[in-house]
C-alpha positions as CSV (number, residue, x, y, z in Angstrom):
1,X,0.0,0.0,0.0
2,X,2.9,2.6,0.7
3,X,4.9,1.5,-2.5
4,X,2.5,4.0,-4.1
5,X,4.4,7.1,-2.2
6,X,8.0,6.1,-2.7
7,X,10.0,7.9,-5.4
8,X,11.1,6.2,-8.5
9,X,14.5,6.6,-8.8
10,X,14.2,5.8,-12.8
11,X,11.9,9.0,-13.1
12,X,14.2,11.2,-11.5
13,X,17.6,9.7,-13.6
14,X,15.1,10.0,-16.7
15,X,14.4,13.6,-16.0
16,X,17.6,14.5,-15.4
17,X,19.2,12.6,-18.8
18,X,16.3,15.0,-20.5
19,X,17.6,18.1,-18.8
20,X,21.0,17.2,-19.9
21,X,20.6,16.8,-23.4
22,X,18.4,19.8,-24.1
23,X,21.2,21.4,-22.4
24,X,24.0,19.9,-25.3
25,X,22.1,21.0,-27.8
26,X,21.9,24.5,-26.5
27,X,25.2,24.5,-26.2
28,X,25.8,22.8,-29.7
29,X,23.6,25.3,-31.2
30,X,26.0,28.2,-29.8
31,X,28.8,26.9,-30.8
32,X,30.4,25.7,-28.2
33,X,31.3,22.1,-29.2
34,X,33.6,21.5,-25.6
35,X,30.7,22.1,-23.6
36,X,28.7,19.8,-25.8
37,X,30.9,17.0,-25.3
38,X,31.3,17.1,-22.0
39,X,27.5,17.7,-20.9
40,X,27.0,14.7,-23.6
41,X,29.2,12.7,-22.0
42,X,27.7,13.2,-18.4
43,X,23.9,12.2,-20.0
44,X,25.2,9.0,-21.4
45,X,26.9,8.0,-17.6
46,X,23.5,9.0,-16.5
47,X,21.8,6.5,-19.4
48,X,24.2,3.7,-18.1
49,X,22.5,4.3,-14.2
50,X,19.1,4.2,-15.8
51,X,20.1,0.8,-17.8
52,X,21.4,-0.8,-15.1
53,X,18.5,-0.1,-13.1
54,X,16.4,-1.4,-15.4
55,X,18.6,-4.7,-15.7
56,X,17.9,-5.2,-12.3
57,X,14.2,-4.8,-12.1
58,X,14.1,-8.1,-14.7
């Protein structure tokens, strides 16, 4: 019954790998191809959590 109140910790890594690629392509839209790579690189480490939570739920 109190599953329903506990936080999903796949919604919150979701939401922030969303953040963080809108935020490369702002920053690939101005130009600034360091930035890119770097906020790029920091969504896909944040795709690897949210895959390896999901390997673990099957």
């Amino acid at each position: 019954m109190f599953g329903l109140f506990k936080s999903n910790p796949e919604k919150k890594l979701r939401k922030k790998y969303d953040a963080l690629l809108e935020k490369g392509m702002h920053a690939q839209r101005n130009g600034d191809m360091k930035a890119y790579a770097m906020i790029t690189a920091e969504a896909e480490k944040v795709w690897a959590e949210i895959e390896s939570l999901n390997s673990e739920k099957q």
